[in-house]
C-alpha positions in Angstrom: 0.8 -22.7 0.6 0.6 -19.4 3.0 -0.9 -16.5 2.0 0.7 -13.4 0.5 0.5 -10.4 3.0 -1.4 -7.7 2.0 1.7 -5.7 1.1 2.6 -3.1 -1.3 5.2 -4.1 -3.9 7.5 -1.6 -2.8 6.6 -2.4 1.0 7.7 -6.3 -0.2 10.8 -4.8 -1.6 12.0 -2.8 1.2 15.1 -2.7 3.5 14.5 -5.4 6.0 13.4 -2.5 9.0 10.7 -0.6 7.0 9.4 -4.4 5.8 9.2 -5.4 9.3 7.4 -2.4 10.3 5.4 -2.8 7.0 4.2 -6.3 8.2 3.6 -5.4 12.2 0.6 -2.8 10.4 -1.1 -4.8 9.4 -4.0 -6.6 11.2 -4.0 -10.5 13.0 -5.2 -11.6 9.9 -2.5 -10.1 7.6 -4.7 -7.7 5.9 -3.5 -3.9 5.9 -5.6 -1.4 8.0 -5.4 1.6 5.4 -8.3 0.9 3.7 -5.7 0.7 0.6 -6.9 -1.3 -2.8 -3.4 -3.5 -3.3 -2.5 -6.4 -5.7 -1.7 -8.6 -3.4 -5.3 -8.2 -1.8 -7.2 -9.5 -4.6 -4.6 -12.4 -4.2 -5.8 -13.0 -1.0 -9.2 -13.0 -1.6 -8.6 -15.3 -4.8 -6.2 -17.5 -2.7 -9.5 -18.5 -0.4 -12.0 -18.4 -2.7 -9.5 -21.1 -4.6 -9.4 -23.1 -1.6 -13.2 -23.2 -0.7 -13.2 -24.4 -4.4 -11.1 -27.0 -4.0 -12.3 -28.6 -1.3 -16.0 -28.6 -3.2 -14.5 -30.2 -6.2 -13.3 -32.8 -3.4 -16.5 -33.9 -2.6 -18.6 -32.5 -5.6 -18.5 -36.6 -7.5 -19.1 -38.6 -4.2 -22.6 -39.9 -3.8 -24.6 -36.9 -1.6 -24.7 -39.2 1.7 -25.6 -37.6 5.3 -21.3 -37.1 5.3 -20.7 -35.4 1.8 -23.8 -33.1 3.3 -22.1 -32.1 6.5 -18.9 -31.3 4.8 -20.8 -29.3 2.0 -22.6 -27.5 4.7 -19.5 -26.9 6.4 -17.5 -25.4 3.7 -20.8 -23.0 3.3 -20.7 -21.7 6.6 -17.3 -21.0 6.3 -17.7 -19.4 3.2 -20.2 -16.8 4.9 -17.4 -16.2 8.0 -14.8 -16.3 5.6 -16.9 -13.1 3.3 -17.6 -11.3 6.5 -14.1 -11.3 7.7 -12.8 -9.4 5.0 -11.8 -6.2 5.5 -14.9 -3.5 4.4 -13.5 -2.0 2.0 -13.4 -5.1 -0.3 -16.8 -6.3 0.2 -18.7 -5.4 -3.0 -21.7 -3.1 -2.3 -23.6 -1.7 -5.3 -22.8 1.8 -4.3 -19.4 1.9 -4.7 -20.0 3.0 -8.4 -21.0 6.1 -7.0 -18.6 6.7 -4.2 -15.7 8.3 -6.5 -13.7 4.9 -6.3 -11.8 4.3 -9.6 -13.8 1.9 -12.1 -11.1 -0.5 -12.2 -11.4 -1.1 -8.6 -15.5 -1.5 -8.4 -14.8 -4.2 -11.4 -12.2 -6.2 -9.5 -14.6 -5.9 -6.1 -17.4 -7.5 -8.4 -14.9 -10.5 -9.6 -14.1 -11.2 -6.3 -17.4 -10.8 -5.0 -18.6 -13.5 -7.8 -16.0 -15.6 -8.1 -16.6 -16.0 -3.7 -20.0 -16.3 -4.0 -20.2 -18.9 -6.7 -18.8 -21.8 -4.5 -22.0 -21.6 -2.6 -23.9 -21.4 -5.0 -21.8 -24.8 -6.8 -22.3 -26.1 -3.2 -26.2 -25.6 -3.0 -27.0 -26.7 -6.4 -24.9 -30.3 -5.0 -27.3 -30.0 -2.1 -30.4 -29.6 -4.8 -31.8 -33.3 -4.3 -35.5 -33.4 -4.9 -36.8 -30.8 -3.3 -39.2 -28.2 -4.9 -37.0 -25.7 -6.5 -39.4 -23.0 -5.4 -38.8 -23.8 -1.9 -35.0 -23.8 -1.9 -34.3 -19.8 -0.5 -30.3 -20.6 -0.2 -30.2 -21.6 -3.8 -33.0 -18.8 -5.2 -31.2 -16.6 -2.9 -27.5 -16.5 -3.9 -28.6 -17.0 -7.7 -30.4 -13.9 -7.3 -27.6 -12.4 -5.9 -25.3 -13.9 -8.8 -27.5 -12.7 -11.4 -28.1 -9.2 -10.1 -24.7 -8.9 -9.7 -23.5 -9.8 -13.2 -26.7 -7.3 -14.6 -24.6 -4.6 -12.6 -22.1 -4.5 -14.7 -24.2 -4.6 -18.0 -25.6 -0.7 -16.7 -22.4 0.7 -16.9 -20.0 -1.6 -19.2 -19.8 2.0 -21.7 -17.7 3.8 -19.1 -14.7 1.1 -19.9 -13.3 -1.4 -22.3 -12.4 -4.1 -19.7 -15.8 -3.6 -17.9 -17.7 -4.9 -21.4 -14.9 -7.3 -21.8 -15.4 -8.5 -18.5 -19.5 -8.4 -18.4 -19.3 -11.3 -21.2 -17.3 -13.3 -19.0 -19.7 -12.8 -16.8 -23.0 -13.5 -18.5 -20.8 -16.9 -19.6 -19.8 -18.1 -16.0 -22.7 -16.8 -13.6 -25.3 -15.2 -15.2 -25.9 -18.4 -17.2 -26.0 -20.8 -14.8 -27.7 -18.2 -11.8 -30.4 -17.6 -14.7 -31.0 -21.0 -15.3 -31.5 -21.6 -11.5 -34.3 -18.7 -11.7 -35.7 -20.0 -14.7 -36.5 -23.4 -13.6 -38.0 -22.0 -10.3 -40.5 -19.8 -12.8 -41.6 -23.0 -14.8 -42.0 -24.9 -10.9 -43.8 -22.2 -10.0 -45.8 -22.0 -13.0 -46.7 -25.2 -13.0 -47.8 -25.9 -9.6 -48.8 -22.7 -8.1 -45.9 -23.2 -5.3 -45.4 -19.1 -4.4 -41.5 -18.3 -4.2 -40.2 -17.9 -0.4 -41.1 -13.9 0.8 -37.7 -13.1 0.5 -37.9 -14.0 -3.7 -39.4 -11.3 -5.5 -41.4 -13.5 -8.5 -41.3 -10.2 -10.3 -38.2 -9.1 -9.6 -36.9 -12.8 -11.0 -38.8 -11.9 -14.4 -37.6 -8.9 -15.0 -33.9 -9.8 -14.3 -34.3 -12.7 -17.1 -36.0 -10.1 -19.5 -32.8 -8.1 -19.4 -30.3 -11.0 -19.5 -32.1 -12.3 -22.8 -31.8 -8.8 -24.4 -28.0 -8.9 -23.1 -27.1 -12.3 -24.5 -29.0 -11.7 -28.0 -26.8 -8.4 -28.3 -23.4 -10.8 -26.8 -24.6 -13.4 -29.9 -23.4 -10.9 -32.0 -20.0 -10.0 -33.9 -20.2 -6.4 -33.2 -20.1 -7.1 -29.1 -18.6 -10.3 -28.8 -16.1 -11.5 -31.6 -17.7 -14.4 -31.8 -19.2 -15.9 -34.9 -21.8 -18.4 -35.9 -20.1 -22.1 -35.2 -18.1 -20.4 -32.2 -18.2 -21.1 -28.8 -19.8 -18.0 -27.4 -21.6 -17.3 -30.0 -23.8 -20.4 -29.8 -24.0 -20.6 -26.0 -25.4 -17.2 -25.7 -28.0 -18.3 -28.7 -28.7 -21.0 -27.0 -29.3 -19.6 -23.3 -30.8 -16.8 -24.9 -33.8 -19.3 -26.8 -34.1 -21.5 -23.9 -34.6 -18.2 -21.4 -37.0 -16.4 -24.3 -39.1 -19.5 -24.4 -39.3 -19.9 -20.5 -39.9 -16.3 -19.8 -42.9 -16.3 -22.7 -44.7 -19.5 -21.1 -44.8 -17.6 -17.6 -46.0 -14.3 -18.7 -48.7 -16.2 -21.1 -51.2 -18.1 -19.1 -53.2 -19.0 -21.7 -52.9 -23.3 -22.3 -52.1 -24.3 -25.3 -54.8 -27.0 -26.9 -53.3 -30.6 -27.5 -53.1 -29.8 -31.6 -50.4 -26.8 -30.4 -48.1 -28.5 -28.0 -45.2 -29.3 -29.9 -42.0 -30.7 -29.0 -40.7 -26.9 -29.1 -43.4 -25.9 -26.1 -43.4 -28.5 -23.9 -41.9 -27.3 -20.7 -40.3 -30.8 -20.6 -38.1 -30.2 -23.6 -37.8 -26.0 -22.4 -36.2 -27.7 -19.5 -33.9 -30.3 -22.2 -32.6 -26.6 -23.7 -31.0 -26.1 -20.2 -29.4 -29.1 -19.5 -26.2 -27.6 -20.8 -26.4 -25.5 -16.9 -27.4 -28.2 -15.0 -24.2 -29.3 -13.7 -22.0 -26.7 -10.9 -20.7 -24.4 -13.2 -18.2 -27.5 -15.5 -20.1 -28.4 -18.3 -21.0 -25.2 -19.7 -17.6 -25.3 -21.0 -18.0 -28.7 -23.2 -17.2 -28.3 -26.5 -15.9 -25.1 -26.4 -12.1 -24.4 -28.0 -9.6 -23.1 -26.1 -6.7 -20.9 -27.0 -3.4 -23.1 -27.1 0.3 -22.6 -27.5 2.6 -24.6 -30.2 3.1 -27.3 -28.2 -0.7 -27.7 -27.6 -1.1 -26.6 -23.9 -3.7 -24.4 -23.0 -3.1 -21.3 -21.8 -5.3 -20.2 -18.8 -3.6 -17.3 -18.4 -5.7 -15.8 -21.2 -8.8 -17.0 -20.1 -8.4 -16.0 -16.4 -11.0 -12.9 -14.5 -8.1 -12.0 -12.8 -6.3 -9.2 -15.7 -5.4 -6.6 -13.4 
């Protein structure tokens, strides 16, 4: 499949002269030059991200040998090129909340920013093979960046519906999993005194788990969610929610527990069973959960999908 143009709709429905000159605009790489926020760009930009996806999920169940690792490695550089060739305008920066561009627009640039940015971080948890957690900057760095990024729209989710809508969504597909990165580098780093790379701010990481808890203990709730005990968000963000509570309480208290307190509820080894549900790249948080399906029992993605506007 080729890519759309970045086109107007009524540019793609034009006389055949004012299409052509239309198309000859825009730049070698088919993206216009007017700094305009089109449709048919966030296509683009979900068209690659899809295919860097793909080809993960290609490799993502083969055994991680020294040729799985080169591909991997190769689909994360391009990944980076592929980010950095986009045009400006439609690279998320945190200040475009402030720079008088519609609210709709900063929420799509964060979508696409996250929905990019989680194939490396898929791609560096594959590469995760035994190596202290604390020591891994790629993977601490773009679940910091994940995480961060998500907590941005939790700031100012009251100045629209779809922005609270869409925080949820998410909390549920990257903060989750980013967090759960960041947790288990705190209990690493707890437990052996292994400092975090220079670039990993130790505090920074606690405080950006102290505000996803209080997010996903309000998200647990009818009011804010729609989701009910027995439902599927509903007891995921209960569940991350414990698991994170109990991780960030063990780092923040030094104080060792005598043998007559450790119970099977404090020992980091069954903290780190609560968060085996995150484990995987980004698939099997989504066990168990019911989807929406039509009468003749397909599932419809189309409700489910970031991509609304």
């Amino acid at each position: 499949m080729k890519m759309p143009l970045d086109l107007s709709e009524e540019e793609i429905m034009a006389d055949e002269n004012d299409l052509a000159s239309a198309i000859a605009a825009l730049d070698e790489n088919g993206w216009n030059t007017e700094r305009r926020y089109l449709r048919t760009s966030w296509n683009r930009m979900r068209f690659i991200s899809a295919t860097y996806r793909e080809e993960i999920l290609d490799v993502a169940l083969s055994k991680l040998d020294e040729d799985v690792e080169r591909q991997l490695l190769d689909i994360s550089r391009r990944i980076r090129e592929s980010w950095d060739n986009f045009p400006e305008h439609l690279r998320y920066r945190l200040s475009c909340w402030n720079e008088g561009i519609s609210p709709y627009i900063c929420l799509m640039l964060v979508i696409a920013h996250q929905t990019h940015w989680y194939n490396e971080f898929i791609i560096r948890k594959l590469l995760d093979q035994g190596q202290p957690l604390t020591s891994n900057l790629e993977l601490l760095r773009v679940s910091t960046s994940l995480l961060s990024t998500t907590l941005t729209l939790g700031t100012i989710r009251d100045r629209l519906y779809d922005i609270h809508k869409e925080f949820l969504i998410e909390v549920i597909l990257c903060g989750i999993p980013s967090a759960s990165v960041l947790a288990s580098a705190l209990q690493e780093q707890h437990r052996t005194s292994q400092p975090f790379p220079p670039s990993i701010s130790r505090a920074e990481t606690v405080r950006m788990l102290s505000v996803l808890i209080s997010h996903l203990d309000a998200a647990a709730h009818l009011d804010s969610s729609s989701a009910r005990p027995g439902e599927a968000n509903y007891n995921l963000c209960k569940k991350a929610c414990k698991a994170f509570t109990k991780i960030v309480d063990r780092v923040l208290d030094p104080t060792p527990a005598t043998e007559s307190e450790i119970t099977p509820m404090t020992a980091d080894s069954d903290l780190e069973l609560n968060l085996d549900v995150f484990t995987a790249p980004g698939l099997d948080v989504f066990e168990g959960m019911e989807f929406a399906t039509g009468d003749d029992g397909s599932v419809d993605w189309g409700a489910m999908t970031q991509w609304t506007l």
